[in-house]
VOPA-93320 format. One record per atom (N, C-alpha, C): x negated, y negated, z; residue in one letter. Coordinates in steps of 0.1 Angstrom, whole numbers, plus 5000, padded with zeros to 4 digits. Example, Ala and Ser with C-alpha at 12.3 -4.5 7.8 and 13.67 -1.06 7.14 Angstrom:
486850575078A 487750455078A 486850335078A 487250225071S 486350115071S 487150005079S 
//
This chain:
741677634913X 743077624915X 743577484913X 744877494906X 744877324901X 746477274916X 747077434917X 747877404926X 748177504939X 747377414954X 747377534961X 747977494977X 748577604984X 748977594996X 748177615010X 747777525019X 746777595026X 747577625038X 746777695051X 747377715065X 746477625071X 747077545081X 746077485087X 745477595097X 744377585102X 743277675111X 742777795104X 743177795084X 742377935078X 741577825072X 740077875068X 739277835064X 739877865047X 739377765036X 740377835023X 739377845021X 739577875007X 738577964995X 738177864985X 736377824989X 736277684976X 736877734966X 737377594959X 737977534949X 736877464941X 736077524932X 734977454921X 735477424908X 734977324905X 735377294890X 734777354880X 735077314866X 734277334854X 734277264849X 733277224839X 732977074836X 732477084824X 732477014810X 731877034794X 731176934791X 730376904783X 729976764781X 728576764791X 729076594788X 726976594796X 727076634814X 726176644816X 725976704830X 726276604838X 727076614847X 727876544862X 726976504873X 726776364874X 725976304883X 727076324906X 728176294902X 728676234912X 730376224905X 730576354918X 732576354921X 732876254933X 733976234930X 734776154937X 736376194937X 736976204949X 738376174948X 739376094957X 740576104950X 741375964954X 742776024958X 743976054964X 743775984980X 742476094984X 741975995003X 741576115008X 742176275010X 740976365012X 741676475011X 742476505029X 743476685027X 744076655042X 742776685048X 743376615060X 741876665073X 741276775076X 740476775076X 739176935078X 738976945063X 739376905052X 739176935040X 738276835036X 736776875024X 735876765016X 735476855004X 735276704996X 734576714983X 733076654986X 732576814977X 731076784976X 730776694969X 729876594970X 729976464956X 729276524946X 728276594949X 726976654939X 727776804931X 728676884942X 729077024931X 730276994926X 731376904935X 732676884930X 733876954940X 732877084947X 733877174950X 734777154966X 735377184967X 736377144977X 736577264988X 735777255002X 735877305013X 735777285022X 736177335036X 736777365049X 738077395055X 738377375065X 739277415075X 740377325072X 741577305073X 742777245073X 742977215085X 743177085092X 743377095109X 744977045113X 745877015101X 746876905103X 747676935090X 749076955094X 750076975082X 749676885073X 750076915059X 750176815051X 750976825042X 751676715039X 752976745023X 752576745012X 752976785003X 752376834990X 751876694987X 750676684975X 750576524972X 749276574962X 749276464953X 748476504940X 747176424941X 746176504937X 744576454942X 743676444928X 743676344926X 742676294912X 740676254916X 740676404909X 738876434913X 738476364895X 737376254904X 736176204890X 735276274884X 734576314881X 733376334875X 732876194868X 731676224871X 731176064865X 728976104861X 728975994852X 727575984850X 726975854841X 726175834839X 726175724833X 726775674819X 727375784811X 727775734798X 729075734799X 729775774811X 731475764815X 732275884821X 733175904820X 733676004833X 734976104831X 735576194832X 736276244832X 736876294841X 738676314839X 739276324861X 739676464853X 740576524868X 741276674870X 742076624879X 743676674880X 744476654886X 744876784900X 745076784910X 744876864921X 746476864928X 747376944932X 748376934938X 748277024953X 747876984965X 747577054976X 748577034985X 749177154992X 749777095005X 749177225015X 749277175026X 749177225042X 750477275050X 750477405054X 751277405062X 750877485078X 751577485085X 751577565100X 751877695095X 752277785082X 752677915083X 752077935069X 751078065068X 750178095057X 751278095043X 751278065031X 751778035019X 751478155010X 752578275001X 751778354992X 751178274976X 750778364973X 749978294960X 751578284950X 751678204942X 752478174931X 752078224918X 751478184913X 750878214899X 749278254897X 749178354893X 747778404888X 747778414872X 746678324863X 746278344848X 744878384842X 744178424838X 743078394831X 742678324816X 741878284822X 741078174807X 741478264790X 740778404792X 741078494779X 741878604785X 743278564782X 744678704785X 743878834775X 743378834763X 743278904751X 742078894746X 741178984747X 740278964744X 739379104741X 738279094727X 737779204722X 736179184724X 735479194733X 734579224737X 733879334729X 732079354728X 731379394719X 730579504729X 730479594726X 728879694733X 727979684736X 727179634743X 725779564743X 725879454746X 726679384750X 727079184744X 727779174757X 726379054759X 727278984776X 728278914774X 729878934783X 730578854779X 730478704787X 731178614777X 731278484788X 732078494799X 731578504812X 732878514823X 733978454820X 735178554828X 736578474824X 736978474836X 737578374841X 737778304854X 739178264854X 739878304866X 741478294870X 741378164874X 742878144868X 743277974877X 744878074886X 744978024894X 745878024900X 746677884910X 748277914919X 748577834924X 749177894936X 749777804946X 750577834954X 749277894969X 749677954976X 748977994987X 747578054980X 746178024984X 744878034987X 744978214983X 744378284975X 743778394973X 742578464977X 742778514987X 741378604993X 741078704987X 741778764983X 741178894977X 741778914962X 740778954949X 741479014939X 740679174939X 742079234931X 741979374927X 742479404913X 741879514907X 742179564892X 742579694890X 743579724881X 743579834879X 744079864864X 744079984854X 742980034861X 741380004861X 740580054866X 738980024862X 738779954849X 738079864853X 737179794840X 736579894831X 736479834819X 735779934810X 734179884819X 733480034816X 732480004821X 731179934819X 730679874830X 729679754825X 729979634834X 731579624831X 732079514835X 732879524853X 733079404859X 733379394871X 734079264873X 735179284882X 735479184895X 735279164907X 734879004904X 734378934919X 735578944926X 735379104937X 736579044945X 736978904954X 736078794957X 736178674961X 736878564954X 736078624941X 736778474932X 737578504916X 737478664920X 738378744907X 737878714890X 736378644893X 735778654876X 735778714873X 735678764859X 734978954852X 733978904846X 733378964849X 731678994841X 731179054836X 729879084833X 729179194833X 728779184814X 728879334809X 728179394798X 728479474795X 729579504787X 730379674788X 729179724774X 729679854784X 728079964779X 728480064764X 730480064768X 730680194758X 732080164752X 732180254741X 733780124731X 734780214736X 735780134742X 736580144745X 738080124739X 739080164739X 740580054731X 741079994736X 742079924732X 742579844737X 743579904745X 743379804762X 744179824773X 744579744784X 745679754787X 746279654799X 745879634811X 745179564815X 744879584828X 745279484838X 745879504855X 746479424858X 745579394871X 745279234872X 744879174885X 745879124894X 745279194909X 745879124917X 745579004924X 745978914927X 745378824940X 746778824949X 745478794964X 746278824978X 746278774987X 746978724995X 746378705008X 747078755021X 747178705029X 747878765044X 749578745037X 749978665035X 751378625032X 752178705019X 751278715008X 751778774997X 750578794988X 751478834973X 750378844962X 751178814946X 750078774941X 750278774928X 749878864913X 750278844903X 749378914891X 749078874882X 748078874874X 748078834857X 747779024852X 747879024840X 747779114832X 747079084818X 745879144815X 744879104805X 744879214799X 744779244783X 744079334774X 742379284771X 742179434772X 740279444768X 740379544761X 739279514749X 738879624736X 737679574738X 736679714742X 735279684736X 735279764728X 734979654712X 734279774699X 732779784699X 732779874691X 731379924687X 729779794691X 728779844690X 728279714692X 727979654675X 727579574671X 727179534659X 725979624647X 726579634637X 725279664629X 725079574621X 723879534617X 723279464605X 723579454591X 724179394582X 723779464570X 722979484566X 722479624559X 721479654550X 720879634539X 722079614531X 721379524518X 723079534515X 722879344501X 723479254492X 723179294476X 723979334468X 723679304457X 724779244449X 724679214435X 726379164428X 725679214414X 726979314409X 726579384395X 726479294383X 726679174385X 725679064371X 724879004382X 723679034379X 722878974388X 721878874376X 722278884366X 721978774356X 722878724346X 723578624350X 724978594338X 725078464332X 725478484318X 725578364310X 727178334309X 727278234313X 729078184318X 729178084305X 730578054298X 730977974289X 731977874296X 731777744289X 732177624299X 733677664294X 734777654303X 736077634300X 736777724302X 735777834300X 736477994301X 736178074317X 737378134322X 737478164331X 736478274332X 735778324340X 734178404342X 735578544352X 734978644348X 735178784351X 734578774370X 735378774379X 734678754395X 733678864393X 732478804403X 731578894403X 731178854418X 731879024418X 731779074433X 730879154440X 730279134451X 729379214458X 729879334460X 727879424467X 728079524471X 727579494482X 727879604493X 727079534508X 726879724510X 725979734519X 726079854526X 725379834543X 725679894551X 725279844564X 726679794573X 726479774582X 727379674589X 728479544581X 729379514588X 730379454577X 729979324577X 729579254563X 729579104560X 730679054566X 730178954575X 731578834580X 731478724576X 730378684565X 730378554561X 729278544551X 729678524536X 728878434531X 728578284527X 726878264526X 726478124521X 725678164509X 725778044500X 725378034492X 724077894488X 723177874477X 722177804485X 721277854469X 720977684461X 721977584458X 723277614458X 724377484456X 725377524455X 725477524438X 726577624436X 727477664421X 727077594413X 727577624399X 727577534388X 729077444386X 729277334386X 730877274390X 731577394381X 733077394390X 733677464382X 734077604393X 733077654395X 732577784402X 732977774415X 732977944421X 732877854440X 732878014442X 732178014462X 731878164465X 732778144478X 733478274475X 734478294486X 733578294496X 733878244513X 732678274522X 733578374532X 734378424528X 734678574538X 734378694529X 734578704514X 734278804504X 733078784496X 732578694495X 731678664490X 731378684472X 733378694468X 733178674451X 732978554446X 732178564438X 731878434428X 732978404419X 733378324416X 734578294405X 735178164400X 735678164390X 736277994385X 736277964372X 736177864368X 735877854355X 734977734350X 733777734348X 732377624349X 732877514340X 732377404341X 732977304335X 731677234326X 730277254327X 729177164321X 728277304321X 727277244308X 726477354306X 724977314313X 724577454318X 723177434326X 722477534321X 721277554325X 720377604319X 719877704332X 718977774332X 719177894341X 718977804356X 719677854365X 719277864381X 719377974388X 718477994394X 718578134406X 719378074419X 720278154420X 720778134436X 720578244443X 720778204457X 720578294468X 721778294478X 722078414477X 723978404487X 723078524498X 723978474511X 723178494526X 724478594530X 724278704534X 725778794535X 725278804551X 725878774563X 725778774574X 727178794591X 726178884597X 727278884611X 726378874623X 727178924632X 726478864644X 724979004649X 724879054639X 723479154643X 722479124628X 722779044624X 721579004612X 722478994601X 721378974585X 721878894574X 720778954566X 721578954555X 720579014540X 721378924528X 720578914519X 720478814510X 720778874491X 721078844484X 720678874473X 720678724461X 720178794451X 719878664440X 720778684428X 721278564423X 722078564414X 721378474400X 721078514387X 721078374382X 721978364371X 722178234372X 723678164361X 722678114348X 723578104338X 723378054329X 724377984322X 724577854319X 726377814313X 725977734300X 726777844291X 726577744278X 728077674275X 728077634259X 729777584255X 729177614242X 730977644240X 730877694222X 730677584214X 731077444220X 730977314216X 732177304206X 732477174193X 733877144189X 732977104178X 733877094165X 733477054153X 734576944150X 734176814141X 735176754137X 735376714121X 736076724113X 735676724098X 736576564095X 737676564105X 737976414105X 737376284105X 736276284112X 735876144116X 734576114110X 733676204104X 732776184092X 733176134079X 732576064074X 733376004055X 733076144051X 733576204038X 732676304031X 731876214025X 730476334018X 729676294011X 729876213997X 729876143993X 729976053980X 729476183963X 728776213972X 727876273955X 727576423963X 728676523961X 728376673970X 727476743964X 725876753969X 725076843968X 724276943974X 723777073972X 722577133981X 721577173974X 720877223983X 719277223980X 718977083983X 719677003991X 718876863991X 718276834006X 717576734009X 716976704021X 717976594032X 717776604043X 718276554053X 717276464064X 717276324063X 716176304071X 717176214082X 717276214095X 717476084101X 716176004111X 716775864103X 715675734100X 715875684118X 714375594121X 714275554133X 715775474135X 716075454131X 717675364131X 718575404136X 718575574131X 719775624135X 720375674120X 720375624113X 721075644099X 720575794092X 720875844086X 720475934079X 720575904065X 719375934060X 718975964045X 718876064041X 720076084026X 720076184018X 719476174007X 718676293999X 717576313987X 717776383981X 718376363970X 718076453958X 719176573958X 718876723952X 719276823954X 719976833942X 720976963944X 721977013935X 723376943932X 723876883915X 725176873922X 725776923913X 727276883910X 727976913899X 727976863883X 726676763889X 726176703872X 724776803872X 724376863878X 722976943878X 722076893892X 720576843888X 719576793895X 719776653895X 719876603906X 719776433910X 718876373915X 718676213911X 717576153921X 717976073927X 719776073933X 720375953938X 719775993953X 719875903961X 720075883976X 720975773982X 721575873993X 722475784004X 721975764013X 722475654020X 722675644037X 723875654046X 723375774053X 725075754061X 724975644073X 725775594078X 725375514089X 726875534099X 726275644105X 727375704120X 728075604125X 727575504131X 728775404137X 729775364128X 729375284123X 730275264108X 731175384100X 730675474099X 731275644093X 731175584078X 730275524071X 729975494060X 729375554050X 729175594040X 727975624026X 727875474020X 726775484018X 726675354009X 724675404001X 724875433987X 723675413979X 722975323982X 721475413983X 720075353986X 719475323971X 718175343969X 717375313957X 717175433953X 717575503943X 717675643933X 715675683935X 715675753938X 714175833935X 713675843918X 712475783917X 712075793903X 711975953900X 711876053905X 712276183899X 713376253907X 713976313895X 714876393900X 714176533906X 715176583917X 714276713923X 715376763932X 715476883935X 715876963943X 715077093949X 715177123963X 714077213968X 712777143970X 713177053970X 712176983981X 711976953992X 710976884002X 710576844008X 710876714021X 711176674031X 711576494034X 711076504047X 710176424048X 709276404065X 709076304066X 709776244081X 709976144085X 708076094085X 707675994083X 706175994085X 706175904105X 705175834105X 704775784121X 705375614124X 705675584108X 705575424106X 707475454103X 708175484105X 709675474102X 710075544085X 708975514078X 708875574063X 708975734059X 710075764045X 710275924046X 709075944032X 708576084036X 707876114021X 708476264018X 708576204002X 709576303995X 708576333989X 708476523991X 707776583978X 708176673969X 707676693955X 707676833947X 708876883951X 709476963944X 710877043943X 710777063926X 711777113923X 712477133909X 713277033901X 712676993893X 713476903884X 714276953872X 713977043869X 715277103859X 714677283858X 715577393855X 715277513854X 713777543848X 713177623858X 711977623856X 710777503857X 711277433863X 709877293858X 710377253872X 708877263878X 708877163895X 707777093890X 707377013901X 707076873902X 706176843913X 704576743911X 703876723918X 703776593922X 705076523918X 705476433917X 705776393934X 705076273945X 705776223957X 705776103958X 706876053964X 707575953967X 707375923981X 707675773985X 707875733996X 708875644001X 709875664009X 711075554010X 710775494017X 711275354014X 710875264027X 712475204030X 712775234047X 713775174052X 714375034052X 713274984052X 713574774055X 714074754040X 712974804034X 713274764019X 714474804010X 714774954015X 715275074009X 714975093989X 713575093992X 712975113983X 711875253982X 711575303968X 711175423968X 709675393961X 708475423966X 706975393961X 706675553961X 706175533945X 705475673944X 703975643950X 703575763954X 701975793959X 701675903953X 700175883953X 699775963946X 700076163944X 700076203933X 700676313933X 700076433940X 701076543945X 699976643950X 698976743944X 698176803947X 697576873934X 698077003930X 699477063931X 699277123921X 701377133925X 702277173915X 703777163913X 704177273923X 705177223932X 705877343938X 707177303944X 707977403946X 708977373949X 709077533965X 710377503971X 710577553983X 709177613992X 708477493990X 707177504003X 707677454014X 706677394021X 706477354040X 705977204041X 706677154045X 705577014048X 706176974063X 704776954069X 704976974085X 703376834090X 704676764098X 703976624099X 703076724113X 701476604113X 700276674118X 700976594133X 700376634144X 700076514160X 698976424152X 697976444141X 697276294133X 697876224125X 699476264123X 700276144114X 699676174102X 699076334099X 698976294082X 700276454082X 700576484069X 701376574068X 700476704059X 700476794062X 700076944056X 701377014046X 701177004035X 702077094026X 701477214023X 702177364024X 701977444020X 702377554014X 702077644002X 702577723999X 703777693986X 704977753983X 705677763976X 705677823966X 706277783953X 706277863939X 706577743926X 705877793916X 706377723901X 706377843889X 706277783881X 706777803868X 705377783859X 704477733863X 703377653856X 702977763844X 702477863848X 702377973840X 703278063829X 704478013831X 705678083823X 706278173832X 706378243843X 706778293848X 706378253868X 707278313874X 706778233886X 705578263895X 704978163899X 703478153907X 703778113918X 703078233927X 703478153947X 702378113943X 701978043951X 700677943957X 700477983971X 698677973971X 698377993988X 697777833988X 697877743979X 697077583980X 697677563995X 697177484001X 697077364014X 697077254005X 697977134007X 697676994007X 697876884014X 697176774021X 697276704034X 697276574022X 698476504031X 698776374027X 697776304037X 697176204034X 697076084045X 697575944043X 698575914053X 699775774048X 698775714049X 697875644059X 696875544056X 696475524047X 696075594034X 695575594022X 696375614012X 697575684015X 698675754005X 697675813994X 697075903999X 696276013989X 696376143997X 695976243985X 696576413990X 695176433988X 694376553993X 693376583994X 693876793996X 693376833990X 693677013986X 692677084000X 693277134008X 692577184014X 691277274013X 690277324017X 689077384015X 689677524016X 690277564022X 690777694026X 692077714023X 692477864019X 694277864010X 694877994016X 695977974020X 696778114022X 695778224024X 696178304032X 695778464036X 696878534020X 697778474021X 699378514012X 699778464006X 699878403997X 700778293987X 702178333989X 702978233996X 704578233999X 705578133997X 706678143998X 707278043997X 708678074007X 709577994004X 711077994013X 710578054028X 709378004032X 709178044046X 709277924056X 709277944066X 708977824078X 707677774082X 707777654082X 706877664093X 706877574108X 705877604117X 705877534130X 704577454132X 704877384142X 703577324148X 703477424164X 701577474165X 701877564174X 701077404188X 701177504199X 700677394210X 699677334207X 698577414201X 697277364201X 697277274187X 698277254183X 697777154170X 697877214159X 697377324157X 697677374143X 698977414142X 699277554128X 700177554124X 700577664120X 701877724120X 702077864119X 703477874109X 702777924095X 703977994091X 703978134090X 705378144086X 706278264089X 707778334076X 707078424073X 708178514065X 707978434051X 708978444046X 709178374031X 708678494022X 708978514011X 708678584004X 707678553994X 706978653984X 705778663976X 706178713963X 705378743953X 705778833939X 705978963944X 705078963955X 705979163955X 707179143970X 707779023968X 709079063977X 708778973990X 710179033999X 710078974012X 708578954022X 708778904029X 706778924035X 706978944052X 706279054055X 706479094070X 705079014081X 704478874073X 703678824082X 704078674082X 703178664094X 703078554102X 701478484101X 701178354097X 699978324092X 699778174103X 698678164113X 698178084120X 697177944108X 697277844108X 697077744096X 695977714106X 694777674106X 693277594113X 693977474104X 694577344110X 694277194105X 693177164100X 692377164110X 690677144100X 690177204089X 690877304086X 690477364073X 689577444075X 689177494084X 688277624089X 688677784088X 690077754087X 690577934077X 691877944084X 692778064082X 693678074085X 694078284095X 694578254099X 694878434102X 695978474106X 696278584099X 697478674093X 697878744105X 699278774109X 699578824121X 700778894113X 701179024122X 702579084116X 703579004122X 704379024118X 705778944119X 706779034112X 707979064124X 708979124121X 710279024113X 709678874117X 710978814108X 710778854091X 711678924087X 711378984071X 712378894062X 712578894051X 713778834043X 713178694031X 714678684018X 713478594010X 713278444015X 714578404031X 714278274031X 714478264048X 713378224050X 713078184067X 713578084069X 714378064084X 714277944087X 714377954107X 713277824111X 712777874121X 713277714131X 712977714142X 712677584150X 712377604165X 710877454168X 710377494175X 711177484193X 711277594204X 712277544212X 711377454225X 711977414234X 711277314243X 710377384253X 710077524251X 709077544259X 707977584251X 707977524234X 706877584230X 707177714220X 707877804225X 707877904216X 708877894202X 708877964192X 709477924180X 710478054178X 711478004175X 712778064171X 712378094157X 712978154151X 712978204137X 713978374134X 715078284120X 715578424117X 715278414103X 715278534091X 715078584081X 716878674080X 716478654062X 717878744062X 717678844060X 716678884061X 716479074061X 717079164071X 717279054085X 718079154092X 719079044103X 719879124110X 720579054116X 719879014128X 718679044131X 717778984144X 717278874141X 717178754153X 716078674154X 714978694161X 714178654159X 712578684166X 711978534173X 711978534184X 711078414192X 709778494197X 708878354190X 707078394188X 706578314198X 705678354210X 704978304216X 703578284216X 703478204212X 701978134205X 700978214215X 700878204230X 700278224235X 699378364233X 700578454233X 699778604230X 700378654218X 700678554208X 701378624199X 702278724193X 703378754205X 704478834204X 705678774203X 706378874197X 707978874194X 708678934201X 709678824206X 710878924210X 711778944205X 712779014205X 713779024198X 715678964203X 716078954193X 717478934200X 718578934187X 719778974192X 720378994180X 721578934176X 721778834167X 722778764161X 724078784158X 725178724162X 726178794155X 726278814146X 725678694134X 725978734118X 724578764114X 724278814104X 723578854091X 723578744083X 722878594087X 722878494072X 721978454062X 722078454050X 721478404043X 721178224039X 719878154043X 720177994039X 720977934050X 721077934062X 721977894071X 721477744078X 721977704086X 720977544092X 720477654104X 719377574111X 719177614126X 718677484128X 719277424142X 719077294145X 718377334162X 717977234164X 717677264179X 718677154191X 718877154196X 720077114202X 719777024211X 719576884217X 718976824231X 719176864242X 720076954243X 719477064255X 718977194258X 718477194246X 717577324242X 717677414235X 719177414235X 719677564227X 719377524210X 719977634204X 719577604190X 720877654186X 721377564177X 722277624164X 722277664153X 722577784151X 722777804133X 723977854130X 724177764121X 725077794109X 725277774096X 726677854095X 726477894080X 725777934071X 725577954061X 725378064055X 725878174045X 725278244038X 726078384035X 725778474039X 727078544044X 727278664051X 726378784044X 725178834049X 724778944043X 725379084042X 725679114027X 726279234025X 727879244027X 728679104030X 729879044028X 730379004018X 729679004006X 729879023989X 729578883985X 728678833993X 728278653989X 729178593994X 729978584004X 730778504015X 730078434019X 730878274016X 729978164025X 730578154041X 730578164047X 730778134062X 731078004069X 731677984077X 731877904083X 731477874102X 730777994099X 731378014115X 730177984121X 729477984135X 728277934143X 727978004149X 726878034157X 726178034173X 725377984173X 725777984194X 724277924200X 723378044203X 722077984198X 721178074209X 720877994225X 721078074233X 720378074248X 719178094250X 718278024253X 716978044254X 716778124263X 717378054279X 717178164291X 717378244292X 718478284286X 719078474285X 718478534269X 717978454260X 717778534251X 718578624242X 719778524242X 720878624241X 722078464228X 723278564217X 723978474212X 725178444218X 725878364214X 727278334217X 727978294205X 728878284201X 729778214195X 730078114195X 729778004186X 729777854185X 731077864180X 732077744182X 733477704171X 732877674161X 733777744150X 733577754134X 733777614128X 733377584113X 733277464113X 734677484100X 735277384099X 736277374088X 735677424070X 734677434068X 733977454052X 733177584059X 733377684043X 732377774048X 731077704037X 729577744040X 728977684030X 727177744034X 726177734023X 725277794026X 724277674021X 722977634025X 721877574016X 722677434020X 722877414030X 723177274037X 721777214048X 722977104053X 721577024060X 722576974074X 721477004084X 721976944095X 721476894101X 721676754109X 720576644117X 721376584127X 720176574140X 720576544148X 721176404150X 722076414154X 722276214151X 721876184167X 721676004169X 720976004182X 721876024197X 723376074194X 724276014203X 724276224208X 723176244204X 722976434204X 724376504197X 724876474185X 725776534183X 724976594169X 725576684162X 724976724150X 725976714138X 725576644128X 725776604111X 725176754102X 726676784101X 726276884088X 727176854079X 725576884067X 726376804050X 726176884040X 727176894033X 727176954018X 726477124019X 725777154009X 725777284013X 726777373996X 726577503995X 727777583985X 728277643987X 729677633984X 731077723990X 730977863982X 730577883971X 729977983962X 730877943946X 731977813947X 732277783937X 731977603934X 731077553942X 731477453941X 730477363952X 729977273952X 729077203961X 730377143975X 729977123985X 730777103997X 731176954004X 731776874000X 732076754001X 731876714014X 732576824022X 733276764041X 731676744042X 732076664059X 730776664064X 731176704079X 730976724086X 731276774100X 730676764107X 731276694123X 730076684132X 730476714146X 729176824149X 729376934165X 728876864173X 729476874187X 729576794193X 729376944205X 728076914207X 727677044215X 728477124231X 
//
């Protein structure tokens, strides 16, 4: 009681405090109290007999301990004739108590004359009780009740007072049973607002979710509904999260995993175009950064000019012309900064065993010795030994066209080619190839004299043999790349699927493209994904294309890349070092492709 009237010669009713914080060594109060009246120093609480009138007068009680102290303010008077009670409150007027669930006592303050007795009506829900002494309610209500008024009395000889409280006991708590959310695996596009993906719960009612990591920026999870929603702003690569759906009788969990790509942006502005527009030509970028262009198709026919682009700058500027002209060839960066150009086509019907080597410092072109035998749209795939393996292709040598199953390994140390001991399972050409984990080498698809080819051929480097696997990538021109976990992407234009090969046990999966292309780029992306574009549209009546996707590694799945300004097929694309991608030249179907464009992932 913060304000109370006593009788002198009635014993009153202690007066104890409540106290928060650290535990209370030692009360104290200031003035003395009236006579026959004390404070306990150790509980706080305030009793005995009144023996002497006293006028109202305000009494400041300490609490104290050694980190500091906190008071309570007291208004007491005494009189010769007993005082009724003035005001009766409780701590919680309103309050919804649970079934099963101890409540926290709720304790009356009151004022005016000393309260001996409280009373309730009507009855507590059951469980629960008042201290007729000190009018707490307690207890444990057993059964649900609604909501009801119930009114306390406090009394004494002189008069009485009331407060009036509502109590609702509901039900007691159930658990949830289980969490789930109907994309429990989703691939989100940066910029674009994501479809909410809302839970299911069954069991008792979620009062709160957590989530655990947090979102991908952008994102965020309601923590009363627990929908996911927003719009992602950076691309990430898969995470599992874990959202915690919980109340006060337990918690169940479910798993979400994201995946965020972007369509990325193309720019045709801020590239020079190409000086000399051709395709079928090579694409290398030099330890420098610069890119070197080779050869190819133009509008004067077969060329042996070369450029250099050089990105910062946004320049072309002519290197040293290649002593043969060629197109459908070859360009691999070697170990020492140097590119080696091989074999291609030098005019209709007549390729070339003719290779070159550029040198950057110099920007000069040294032939090395020739390979052993003419081909054009083969494989040349630098070894982990720094020499290079060429394989496969086609000529003319005969009067009519010859695949080849030859192997030939350069070695730069010596600049000599050496014909492997062992040759194709298949003589192919316009196929891919990879480097698999273990060192060797794996091509794939390309076609033969009798047509497209539905295998996949494992290369032994050592020259110990080779072995033939099926392969569903079908079509006359493969093109593949390897992704950062090892396995190899590859589409063919035989169908609108691509197929990723896992070295490991030699399977394909499948997944399926939005376009059907013929001749398209596929680039691999520095954050994993892979691009392809352009192309011609299969069964679109020879339409060159413009348009893109990414593939998703983690989902296995395409999206739609932004289209590039030129539609064009039998182009070249390279990664420049600032991770953006240079695509050049290429055929519109009337004409070689000047723009050069660069995606900016």
């Amino acid at each position: 009681m913060t304000s109370a009237t006593y009788q002198v010669g009635n014993p009153i009713v202690a007066n104890r405090p409540t106290a928060s914080g650290g535990a209370v060594d030692r009360y104290t109060i200031v003035p003395a109290l009236p006579t026959g009246l004390s404070l306990d120093a150790d509980s706080g609480a305030i009793t005995g007999t009144p023996t002497a009138e006293s006028v109202s007068a305000v009494y400041t009680v300490t609490a104290q301990n050694k980190a500091g102290s906190a008071t309570a303010r007291l208004e007491i008077e005494v009189r010769s004739v007993g005082a009724a009670p003035v005001m009766l409150s409780y701590r919680e007027a309103a309050v919804t108590y649970t079934a099963g669930q101890p409540i926290a006592a709720n304790a009356p303050t009151g004022s005016g004359g000393p309260i001996a007795a409280y009373s309730v009506t009507p009855a507590l829900p059951a469980g629960l009780s008042l201290d007729a002494q000190t009018g707490i309610i307690s207890g444990t209500p057993t059964t649900t009740t609604p909501t009801a008024t119930y009114t306390v009395t406090g009394s004494n000889v002189t008069g009485s007072t009331t407060a009036t409280l509502q109590i609702t006991v509901q039900p007691a708590a159930v658990a949830p049973a289980s969490l789930s959310y109907p994309a429990a695996s989703v691939l989100y596009v940066t910029t674009e607002p994501i479809t909410p993906n809302t839970p299911a719960a069954t069991g008792g009612a979620i009062a709160s979710f957590t989530i655990s990591p947090a979102l991908p920026a952008g994102l965020s999870l309601n923590a009363t509904t627990g929908v996911i929603s927003g719009t992602p702003t950076a691309i990430q690569s898969s995470v599992t999260y874990t959202i915690v759906g919980s109340n006060a009788a337990g918690s169940v969990q479910a798993q979400v995993q994201i995946v965020v790509t972007a369509r990325g942006t193309w720019s045709a502005a801020s590239p020079a175009p190409m000086p000399l527009p051709v395709h079928y030509f090579t694409a290398t970028r030099l330890t420098d950064g610069r890119v070197l262009v080779a050869g190819g198709y133009g509008a004067g026919g077969i060329t042996n000019t070369a450029w250099l682009y050089d990105p910062i700058a946004n320049t072309w500027l002519p290197t040293g012309a290649m002593a043969t002209v060629r197109a459908g060839h070859t360009a691999t960066l070697l170990p020492n900064g140097s590119v080696l150009v091989a074999g291609g086509q030098t005019s209709f019907s007549t390729e070339t065993a003719a290779v070159e080597v550029y040198d950057p410092v110099t920007e000069t072109w040294i032939a090395v010795g020739n390979m052993t035998e003419e081909r054009e749209n083969h494989t040349a795939t630098l070894l982990a030994n720094g020499k290079v393996l060429v394989a496969g292709g086609y000529n003319h040598s005969g009067g009519g066209v010859t695949f080849t199953a030859s192997m030939d390994v350069f070695d730069p140390a010596a600049n000599t080619w050496t014909r492997m001991a062992t040759s194709l399972a298949t003589p192919r050409a316009q196929h891919a190839a990879a480097l698999l984990p273990d060192g060797n080498l794996l091509l794939i698809g390309g076609t033969s004299k009798l047509g497209p080819l539905n295998t996949a051929e494992r290369v032994a480097i050592d020259g110990s043999g080779t072995t033939l696997e099926a392969s569903p990538v079908v079509g006359n021109v493969t093109v593949a790349t390897t992704l950062p976990d090892g396995t190899i992407l590859a589409c063919g234009d035989g169908s609108a699927n691509a197929y990723r090969y896992t070295p490991a046990t030699s399977n394909w999966t499948a997944s399926t493209m939005l376009g059907w292309r013929l001749i398209p780029t596929i680039t691999l992306l520095p954050d994993g994904r892979a691009l392809v574009a352009g192309g011609i549209i299969m069964g679109g009546g020879g339409v060159r294309t413009n348009s893109a996707e990414i593939y998703n590694p983690d989902t296995n799945s395409w999206t739609a890349a932004a289209s590039m300004t030129a539609g064009r097929n039998a182009a070249q694309a390279v990664v420049l070092t600032d991770g953006t991608v240079l695509m050049m030249g290429g055929f519109s179907g009337t004409g070689e492709v000047a723009t050069v464009e660069q995606y900016q992932p």
